[in-house]
VEXRO-694450 format. One line per 2 residues: number of its first residue (from 1); their letters; for each residue y negated, x negated, z of C-alpha. Coordinates in nm, 4 decimals, padded with zeros to 6 digits, always signed. Each point is the difference from the previous one (the first is absolute). Layout:
! residues N
NUM	A	Y,X,Z | ...
***
This chain:
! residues 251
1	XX	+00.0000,+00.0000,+00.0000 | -00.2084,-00.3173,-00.0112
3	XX	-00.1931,+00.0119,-00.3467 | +00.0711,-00.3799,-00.2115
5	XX	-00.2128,-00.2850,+00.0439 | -00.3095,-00.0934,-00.2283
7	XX	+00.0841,-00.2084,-00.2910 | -00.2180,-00.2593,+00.1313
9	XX	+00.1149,-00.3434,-00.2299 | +00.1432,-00.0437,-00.3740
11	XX	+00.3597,+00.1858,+00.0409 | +00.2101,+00.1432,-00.2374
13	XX	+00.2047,+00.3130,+00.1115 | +00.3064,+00.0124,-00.2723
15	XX	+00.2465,+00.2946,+00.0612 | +00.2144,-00.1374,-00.2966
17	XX	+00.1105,-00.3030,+00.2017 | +00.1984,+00.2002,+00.2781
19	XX	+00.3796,-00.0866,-00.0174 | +00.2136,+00.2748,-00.2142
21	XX	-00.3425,+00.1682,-00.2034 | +00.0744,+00.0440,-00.3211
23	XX	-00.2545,+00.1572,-00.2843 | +00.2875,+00.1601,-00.1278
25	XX	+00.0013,+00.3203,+00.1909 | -00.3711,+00.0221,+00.0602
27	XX	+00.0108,-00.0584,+00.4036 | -00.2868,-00.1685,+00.1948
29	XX	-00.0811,-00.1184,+00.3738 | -00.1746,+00.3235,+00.1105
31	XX	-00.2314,-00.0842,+00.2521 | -00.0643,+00.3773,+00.1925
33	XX	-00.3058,+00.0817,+00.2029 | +00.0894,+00.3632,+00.0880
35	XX	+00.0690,-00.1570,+00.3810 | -00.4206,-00.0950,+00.0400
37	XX	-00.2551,+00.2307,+00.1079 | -00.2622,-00.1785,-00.1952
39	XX	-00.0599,-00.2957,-00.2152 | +00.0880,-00.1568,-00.3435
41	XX	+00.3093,-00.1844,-00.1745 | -00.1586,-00.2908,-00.0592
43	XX	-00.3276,-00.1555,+00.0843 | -00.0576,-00.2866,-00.2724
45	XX	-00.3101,-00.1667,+00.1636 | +00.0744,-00.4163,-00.0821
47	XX	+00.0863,+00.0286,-00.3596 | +00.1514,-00.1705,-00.2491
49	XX	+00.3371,+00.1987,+00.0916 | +00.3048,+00.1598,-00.1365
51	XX	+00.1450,+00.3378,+00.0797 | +00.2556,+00.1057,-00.2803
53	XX	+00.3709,+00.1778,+00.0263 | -00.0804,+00.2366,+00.2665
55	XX	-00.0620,+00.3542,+00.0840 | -00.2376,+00.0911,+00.1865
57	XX	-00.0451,+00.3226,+00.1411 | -00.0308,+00.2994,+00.2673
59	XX	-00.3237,-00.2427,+00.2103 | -00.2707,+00.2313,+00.1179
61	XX	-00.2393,-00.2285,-00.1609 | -00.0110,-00.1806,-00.3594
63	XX	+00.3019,-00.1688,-00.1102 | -00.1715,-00.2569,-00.0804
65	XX	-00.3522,-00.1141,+00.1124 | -00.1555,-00.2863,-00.1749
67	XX	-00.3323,-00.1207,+00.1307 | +00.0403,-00.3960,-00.1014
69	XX	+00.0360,-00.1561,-00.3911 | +00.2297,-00.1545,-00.2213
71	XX	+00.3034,+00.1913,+00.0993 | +00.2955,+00.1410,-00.1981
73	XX	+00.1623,+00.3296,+00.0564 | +00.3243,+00.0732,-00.1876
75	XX	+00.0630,-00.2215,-00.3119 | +00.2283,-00.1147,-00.2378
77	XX	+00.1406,-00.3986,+00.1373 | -00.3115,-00.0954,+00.1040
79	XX	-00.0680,-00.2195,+00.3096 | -00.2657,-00.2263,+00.1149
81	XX	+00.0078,-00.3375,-00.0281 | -00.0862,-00.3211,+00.2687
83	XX	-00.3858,+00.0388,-00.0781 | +00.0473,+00.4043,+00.0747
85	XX	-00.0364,+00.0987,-00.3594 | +00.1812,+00.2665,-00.1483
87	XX	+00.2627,-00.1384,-00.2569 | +00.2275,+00.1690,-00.2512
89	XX	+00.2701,-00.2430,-00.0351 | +00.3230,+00.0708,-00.2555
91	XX	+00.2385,+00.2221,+00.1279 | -00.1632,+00.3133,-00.0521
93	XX	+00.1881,+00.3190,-00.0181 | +00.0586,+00.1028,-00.3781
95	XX	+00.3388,+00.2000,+00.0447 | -00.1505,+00.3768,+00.1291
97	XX	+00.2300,+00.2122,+00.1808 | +00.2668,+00.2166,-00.2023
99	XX	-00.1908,+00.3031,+00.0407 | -00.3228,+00.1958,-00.0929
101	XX	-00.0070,-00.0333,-00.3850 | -00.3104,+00.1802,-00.2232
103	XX	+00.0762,+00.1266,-00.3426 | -00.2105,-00.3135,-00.1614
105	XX	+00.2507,-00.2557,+00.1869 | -00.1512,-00.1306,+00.2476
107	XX	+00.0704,+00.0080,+00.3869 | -00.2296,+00.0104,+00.2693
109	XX	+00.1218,-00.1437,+00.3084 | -00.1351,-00.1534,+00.3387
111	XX	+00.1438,-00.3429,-00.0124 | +00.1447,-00.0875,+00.3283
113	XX	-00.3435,-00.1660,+00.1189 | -00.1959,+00.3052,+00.0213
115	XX	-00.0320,+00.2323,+00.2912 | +00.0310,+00.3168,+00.0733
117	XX	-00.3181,+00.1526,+00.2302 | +00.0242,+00.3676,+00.0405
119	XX	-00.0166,+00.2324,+00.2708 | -00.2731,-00.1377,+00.2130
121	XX	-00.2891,+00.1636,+00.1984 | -00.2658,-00.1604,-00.1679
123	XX	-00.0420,-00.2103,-00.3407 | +00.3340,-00.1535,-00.1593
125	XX	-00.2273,-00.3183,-00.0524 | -00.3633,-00.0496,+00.1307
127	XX	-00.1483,-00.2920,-00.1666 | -00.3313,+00.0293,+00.1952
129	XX	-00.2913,-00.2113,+00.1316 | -00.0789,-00.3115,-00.2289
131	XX	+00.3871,-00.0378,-00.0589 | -00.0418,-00.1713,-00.3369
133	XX	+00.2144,-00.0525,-00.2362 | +00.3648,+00.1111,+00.0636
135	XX	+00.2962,+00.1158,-00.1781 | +00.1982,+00.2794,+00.0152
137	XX	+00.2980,+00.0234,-00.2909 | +00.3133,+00.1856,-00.0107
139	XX	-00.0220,+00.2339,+00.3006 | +00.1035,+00.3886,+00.0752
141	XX	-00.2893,+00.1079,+00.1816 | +00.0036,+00.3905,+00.1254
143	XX	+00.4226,+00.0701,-00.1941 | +00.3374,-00.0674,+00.1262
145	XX	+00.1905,-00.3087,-00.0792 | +00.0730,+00.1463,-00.3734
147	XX	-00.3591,+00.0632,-00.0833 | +00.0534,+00.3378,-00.0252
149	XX	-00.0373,+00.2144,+00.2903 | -00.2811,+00.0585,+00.1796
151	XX	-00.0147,-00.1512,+00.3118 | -00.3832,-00.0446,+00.0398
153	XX	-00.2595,-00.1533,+00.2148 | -00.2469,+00.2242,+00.1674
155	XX	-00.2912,-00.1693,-00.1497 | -00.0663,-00.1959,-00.3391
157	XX	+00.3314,-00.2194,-00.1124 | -00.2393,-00.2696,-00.0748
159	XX	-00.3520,-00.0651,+00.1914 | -00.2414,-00.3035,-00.1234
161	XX	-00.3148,+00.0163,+00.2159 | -00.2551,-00.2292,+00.0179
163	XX	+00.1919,-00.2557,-00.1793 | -00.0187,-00.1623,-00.3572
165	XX	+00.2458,-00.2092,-00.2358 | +00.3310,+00.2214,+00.0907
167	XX	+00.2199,+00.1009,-00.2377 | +00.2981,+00.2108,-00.0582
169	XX	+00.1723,-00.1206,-00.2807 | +00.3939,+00.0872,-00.1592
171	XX	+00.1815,-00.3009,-00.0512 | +00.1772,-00.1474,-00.3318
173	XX	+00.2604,-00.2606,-00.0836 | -00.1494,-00.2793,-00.0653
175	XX	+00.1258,-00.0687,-00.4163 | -00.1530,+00.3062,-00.0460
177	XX	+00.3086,+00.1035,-00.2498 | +00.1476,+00.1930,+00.3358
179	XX	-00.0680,+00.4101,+00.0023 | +00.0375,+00.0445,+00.3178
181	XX	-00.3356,+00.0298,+00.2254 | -00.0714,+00.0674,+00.3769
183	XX	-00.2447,+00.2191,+00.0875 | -00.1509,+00.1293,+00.3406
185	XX	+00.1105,+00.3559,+00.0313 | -00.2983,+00.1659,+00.2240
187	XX	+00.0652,+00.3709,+00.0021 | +00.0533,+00.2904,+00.2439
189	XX	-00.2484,-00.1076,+00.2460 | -00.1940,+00.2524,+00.1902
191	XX	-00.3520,-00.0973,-00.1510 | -00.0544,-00.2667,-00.2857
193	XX	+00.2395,-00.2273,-00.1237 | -00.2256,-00.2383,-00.0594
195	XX	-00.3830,+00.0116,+00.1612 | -00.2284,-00.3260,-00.0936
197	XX	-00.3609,+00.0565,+00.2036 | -00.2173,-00.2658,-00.0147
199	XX	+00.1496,-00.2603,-00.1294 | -00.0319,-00.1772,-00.3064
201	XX	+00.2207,-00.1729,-00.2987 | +00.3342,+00.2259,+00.1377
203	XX	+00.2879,-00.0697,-00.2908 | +00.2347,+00.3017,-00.0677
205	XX	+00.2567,-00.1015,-00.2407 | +00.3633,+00.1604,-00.0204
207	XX	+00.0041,+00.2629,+00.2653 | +00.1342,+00.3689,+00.0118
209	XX	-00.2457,+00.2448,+00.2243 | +00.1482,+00.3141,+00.0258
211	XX	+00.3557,-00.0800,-00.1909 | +00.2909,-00.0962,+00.1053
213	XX	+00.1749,-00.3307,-00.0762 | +00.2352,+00.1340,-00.2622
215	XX	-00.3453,+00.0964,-00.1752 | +00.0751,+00.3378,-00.0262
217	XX	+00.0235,+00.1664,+00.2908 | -00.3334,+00.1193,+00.1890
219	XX	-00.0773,-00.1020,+00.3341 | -00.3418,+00.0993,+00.0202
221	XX	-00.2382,-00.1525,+00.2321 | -00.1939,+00.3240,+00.1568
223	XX	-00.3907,-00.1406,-00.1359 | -00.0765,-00.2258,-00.2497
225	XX	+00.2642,-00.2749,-00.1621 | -00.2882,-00.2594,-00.0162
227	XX	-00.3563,+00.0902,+00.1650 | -00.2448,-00.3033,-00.0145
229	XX	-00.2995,+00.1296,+00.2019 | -00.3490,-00.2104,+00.1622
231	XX	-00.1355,-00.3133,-00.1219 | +00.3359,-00.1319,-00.1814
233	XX	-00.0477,-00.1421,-00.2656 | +00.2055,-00.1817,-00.2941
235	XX	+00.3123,+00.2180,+00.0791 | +00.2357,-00.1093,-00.3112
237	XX	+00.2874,+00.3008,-00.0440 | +00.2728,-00.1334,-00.2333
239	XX	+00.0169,-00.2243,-00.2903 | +00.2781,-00.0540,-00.3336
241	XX	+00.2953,+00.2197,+00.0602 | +00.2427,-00.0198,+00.2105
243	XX	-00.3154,-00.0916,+00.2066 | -00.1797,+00.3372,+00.0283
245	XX	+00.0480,+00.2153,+00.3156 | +00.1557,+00.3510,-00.0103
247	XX	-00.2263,+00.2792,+00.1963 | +00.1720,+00.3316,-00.0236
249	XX	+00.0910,+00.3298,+00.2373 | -00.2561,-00.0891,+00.2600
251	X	-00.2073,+00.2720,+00.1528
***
């Protein structure tokens, strides 16, 4: 009933190294705050840290509150390296899941990295407070472990407050000759999926607000998919396919 411990130094949190995981059968190191009477998941406050492979849910607070810079949420084999900068060595996941197939052939999958942050009191993620430039990639943020079922936050999936440089970006193989991309799935969350106030130069590339990961079925997010709102400014939304976001059945 104690809530965790400030992130206060460079750490990285890696549910995929826990003896017997395997990203086979879609199962991650669910950290449950349904015990607490208040507080977040995490608080991120030293930065340049890693929280990936976990599932994060049921706090009374945000899953995740990040109020330092240079961190990484989620991701696709990506670490940080001696001088605490985020690296994407080889080894990156190119073989998706057997499941979840569209009619054009490609798959949309969390690779094993990401998290999953539903259910929470507050914000899935709150990026807030001059927490510059972070990175979120490859996360379920207000569905089930599937990406398909609502299993929302009561506020926005994603908060950035205050803060400039973040970016939410879907991940691709490196050769580029791969079809498979990871997106953040941020859907069925009680407010926005995504709410950017006052903060400028946000990236948004490769993201599903309001559909699920199989990118057909809706899980709407009860407002807006996307609301930028305040002084933000230089908010980029998408790029070349298969980098453009999906915003659909939101309320």
């Amino acid at each position: 009933n104690i809530p965790l411990p400030a992130i206060r130094d460079k750490l990285i949190i890696d549910g995929t190294t826990v003896v017997g995981f395997d990203e086979n059968i879609r199962r991650l190191v669910t950290i449950d705050g349904s015990a607490l009477q208040a507080g977040n998941g995490f608080l991120m406050i030293g930065g340049h840290s890693v929280i990936q492979g976990l599932e994060i849910v049921n706090f009374p607070g945000n899953g995740i509150l990040v109020n330092s810079s240079h961190n990484l949420i989620g991701g696709d084999k990506i670490g940080v390296d001696p001088n605490g900068n985020l690296n994407n060595p080889t080894g990156r996941i190119t073989f998706p899941l057997p499941f979840m197939e569209n009619p054009a052939g490609h798959i949309f999958v969390r690779p094993p990295e990401g998290n999953v942050i539903s259910g929470n009191g507050g914000d899935g993620v709150r990026i807030a407070n001059g927490a510059n430039n972070n990175l979120l990639e490859g996360n379920f943020i207000g569905t089930d472990i599937n990406g398909t079922t609502d299993f929302g936050n009561a506020g926005n999936g994603v908060s950035i407050l205050n803060s400039k440089q973040n970016q939410l970006l879907g991940t691709v193989p490196p050769d580029g000759n791969n079809p498979f991309v990871f997106y953040n799935v941020i859907s069925g969350n009680d407010k926005n999926g995504l709410e950017i106030r006052n903060s400028n130069n946000t990236t948004v590339y490769a993201g599903f607000f309001g559909l699920g990961a199989d990118d057909f079925t809706a899980v709407g997010n009860t407002l807006n998919g996307i609301l930028v709102t305040g002084s933000s400014a230089d908010t980029k939304l998408g790029g070349n396919i298969p980098l453009g976001n999906v915003c659909a059945g939101n309320g």
